[in-house]
MARDREN-686473 format. One line per 10 residues: for each residue x, y, z of C-alpha. Coordinates in steps of 0.5 Angstrom, whole numbers, plus 500, padded with zeros to 3 digits. Layout:
X,Y,Z ~ ...
REM end
This chain:
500,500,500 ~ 503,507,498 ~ 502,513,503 ~ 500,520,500 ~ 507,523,504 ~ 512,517,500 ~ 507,520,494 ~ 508,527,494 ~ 516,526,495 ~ 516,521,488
513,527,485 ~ 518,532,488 ~ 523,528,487 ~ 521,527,480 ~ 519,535,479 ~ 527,536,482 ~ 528,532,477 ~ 526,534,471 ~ 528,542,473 ~ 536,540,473
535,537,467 ~ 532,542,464 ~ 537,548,467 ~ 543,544,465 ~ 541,544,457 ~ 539,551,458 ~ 546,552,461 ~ 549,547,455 ~ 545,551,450 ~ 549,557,453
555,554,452 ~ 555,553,444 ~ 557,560,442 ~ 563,560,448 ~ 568,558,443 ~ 567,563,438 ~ 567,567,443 ~ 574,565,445 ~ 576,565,439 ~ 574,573,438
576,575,444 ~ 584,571,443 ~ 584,575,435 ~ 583,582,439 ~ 588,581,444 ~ 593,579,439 ~ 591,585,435 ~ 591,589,440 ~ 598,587,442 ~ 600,588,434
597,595,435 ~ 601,597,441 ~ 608,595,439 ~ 606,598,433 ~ 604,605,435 ~ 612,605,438 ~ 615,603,431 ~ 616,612,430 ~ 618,613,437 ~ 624,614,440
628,610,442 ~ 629,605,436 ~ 635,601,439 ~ 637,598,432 ~ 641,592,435 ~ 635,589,437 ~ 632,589,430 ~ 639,586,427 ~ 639,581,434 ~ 632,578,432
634,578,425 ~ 639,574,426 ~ 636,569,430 ~ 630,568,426 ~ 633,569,419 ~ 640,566,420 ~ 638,562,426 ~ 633,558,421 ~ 637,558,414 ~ 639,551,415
633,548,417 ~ 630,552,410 ~ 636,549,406 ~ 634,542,408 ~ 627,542,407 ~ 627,547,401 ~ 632,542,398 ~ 628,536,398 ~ 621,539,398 ~ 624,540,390
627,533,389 ~ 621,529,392 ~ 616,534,387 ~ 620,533,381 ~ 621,526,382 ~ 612,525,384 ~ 611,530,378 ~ 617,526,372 ~ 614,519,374 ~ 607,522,374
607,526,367 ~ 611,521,363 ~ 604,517,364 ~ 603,523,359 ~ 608,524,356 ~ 609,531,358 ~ 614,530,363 ~ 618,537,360 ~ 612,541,364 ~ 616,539,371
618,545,372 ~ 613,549,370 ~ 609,546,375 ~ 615,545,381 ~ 615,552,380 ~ 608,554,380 ~ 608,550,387 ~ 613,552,390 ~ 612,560,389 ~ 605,559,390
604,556,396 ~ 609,551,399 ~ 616,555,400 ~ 611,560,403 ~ 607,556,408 ~ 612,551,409 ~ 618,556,410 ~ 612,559,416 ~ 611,552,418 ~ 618,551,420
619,558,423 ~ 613,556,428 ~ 616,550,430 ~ 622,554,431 ~ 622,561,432 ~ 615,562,435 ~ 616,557,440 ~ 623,559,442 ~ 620,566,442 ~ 614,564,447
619,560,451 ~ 624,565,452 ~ 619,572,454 ~ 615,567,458 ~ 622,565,463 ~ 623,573,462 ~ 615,574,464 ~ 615,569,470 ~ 622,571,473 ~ 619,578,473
625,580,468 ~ 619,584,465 ~ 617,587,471 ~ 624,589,473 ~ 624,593,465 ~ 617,597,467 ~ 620,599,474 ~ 627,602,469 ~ 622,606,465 ~ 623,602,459
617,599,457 ~ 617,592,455 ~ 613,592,448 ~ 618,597,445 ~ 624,593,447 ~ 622,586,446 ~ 615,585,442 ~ 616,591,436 ~ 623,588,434 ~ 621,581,434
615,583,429 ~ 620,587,424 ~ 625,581,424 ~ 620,577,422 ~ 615,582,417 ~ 623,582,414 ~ 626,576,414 ~ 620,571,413 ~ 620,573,405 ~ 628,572,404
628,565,407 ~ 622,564,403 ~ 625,566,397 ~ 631,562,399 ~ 627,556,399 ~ 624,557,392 ~ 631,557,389 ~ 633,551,393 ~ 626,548,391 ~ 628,549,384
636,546,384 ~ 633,541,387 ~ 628,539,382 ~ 633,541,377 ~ 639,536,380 ~ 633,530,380 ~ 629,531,374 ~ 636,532,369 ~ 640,528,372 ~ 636,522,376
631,522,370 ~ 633,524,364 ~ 628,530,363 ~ 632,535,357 ~ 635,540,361 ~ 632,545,355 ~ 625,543,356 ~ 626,544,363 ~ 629,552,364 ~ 625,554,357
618,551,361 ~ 621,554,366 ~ 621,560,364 ~ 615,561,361 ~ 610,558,366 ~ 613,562,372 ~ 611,569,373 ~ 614,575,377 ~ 607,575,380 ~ 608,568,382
614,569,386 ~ 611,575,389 ~ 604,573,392 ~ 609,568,395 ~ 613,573,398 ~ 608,577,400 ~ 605,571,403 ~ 611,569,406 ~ 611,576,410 ~ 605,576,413
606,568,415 ~ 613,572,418 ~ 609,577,423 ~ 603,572,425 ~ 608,567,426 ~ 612,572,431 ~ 606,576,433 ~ 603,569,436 ~ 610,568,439 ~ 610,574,443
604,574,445 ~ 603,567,449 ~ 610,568,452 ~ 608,576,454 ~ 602,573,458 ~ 605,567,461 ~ 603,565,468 ~ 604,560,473 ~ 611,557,473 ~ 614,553,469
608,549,466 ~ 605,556,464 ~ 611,556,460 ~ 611,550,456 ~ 603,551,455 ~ 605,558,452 ~ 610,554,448 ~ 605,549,446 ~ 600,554,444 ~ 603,558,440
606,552,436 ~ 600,550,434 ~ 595,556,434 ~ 602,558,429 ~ 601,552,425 ~ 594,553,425 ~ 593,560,423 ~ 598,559,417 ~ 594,555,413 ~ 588,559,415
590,565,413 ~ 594,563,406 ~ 587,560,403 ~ 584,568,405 ~ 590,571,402 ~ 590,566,396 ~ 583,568,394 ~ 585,575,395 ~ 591,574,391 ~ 588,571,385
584,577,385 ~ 588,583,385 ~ 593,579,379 ~ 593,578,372 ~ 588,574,369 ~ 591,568,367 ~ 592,566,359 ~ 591,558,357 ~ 597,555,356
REM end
C-alpha cells in the first residue's frame, strides 16, 4: 500500500528532476557559442598586441640592434633548416610530377608545375611551417621564462616598456626576414628539382628552363613573398603574445609554447587560402596555355 506523503515525495523527487534536466540543457545551450567567443576575444587580444607594438615603431628610442639581433636569430637561425626542406621538397615534387607526367607523355611541364607549386604555396607555408616550430616557439619560451622570472617586470620598473624593447623587434624581423628564407626555399626547391629531373630521370635540360621560363610569373613569385611576409608577422606575433602572457611557472610556459605552435600552425594554413582568394583576384588574369 502506498501512503500520500511517500507519493507526494516520488512526485517532488520526479518534478527536481526533471528542472535539472532542463536547467542543464539551458546551460548547455548556453555554452554552444562559447568557443566563438573565444575565438574572438583571442584574435582581439593579439590585434591588440599588434597595434601596441606598432604604435612604438616611429618613436624613439629605436634600438637597431634589437632588430638586427631578431633578425638573425629568425633568419640566419632558421636557414639550415630551410635548406634541408626546401631541397628535398624539390626533388620529391620533380620526382612525383616525372613519374606522373610521363603516363602522358609531357613530363617537360615539370618544371613549370614544380615551380608554380613551390612559388605559390609550399615554400611560403612550408617556409612559415618550420619557423612556427622553431621561431614561434623559441619566442614563446623565451618571454614566457623572462615573464615568470619577473624580468618584464624589472624592464617597467626601468621606465622601458617592454612592448617596444621585446615584442616590436620580433615582428619587424619576422615581417622581414619571412619573405628571403621563402625565396631561398624556392630556389633551392628548383635546384633540387632540376638535379632530379635532368640528371636522375632524364628530362632534357632545355625543355625544363624553356618551361620553366615561360609558365612562372613575376607574380607567382611575389604572391609567395607576400604570403611569406604576412605568415613571418602572424607567426612571431603569436609567439610574442603566448610568451607575453605566460603565467603559472614553468607549466604555464610550456603550455604558452605548445599553443603558440599549434595556433601558429593553424592559423597559417587558414590565412593562405584567404589570401590566395585575395591574390587570385588582385593578378593578371591568366592565359591558357
Amino acid at each position: 500500500m502506498v501512503y500520500p506523503s511517500e507519493c507526494h515525495a516520488c512526485i517532488n523527487e520526479s518534478l527536481a528532476q526533471k528542472s535539472s534536466f532542463t536547467s542543464d540543457l539551458i546551460e548547455g545551450i548556453k555554452d554552444i557559442p562559447r568557443p566563438i567567443f573565444k575565438l574572438i576575444e583571442t584574435v582581439g587580444n593579439h590585434v591588440i598586441l599588434a597595434g601596441k607594438a606598432l604604435s612604438w615603431l616611429p618613436r624613439r628610442p629605436f634600438r637597431f640592434k634589437n632588430y638586427l639581433d631578431s633578425m638573425e636569430y629568425i633568419g640566419f637561425g632558421s636557414l639550415p633548416i630551410i635548406l634541408l626542406v626546401g631541397l628535398f621538397t624539390g626533388m620529391v615534387m620533380a620526382l612525383q610530377s616525372v613519374v606522373t607526367f610521363r603516363i602522358f607523355g609531357i613530363e617537360e611541364f615539370v618544371a613549370g608545375v614544380t615551380g608554380k607549386v613551390l612559388s605559390l604555396e609550399l615554400a611560403p607555408v612550408l617556409t612559415a611551417l618550420m619557423l612556427s616550430g622553431r621561431v614561434s616557439s623559441g619566442i614563446a619560451t623565451e618571454l614566457g621564462t623572462m615573464r615568470i622570472s619577473e624580468q618584464i617586470d624589472a624592464l617597467e620598473s626601468m621606465a622601458v616598456n617592454p612592448i617596444q624593447y621585446l615584442v616590436l623587434p620580433r615582428l619587424v624581423a619576422g615581417f622581414l626576414v619571412g619573405p628571403m628564407l621563402s625565396l631561398v626555399f624556392f630556389v633551392v626547391g628548383m635546384i633540387g628539382a632540376y638535379l632530379v629531373s635532368v640528371f636522375l630521370q632524364g628530362v632534357d635540360h632545355g625543355q625544363f628552363m624553356d618551361n620553366f621560363r615561360n609558365l612562372i610569373t613575376t607574380w607567382d613569385v611575389s604572391q609567395g613573398l607576400i604570403k611569406a611576409a604576412v605568415f613571418g608577422f602572424v607567426i612571431t606575433l603569436i609567439g610574442c603574445y603566448q610568451g607575453y602572457h605566460a603565467s603559472g611557472g614553468g607549466r604555464g610556459v610550456g603550455l604558452g609554447t605548445t599553443r603558440a605552435v599549434v595556433i601558429g600552425s593553424v592559423s597559417v594554413l587558414v590565412i593562405d587560402y584567404f589570401m590566395a582568394e585575395i591574390l587570385i583576384s588582385l593578378g593578371p588574369a591568366q592565359s591558357a596555355i
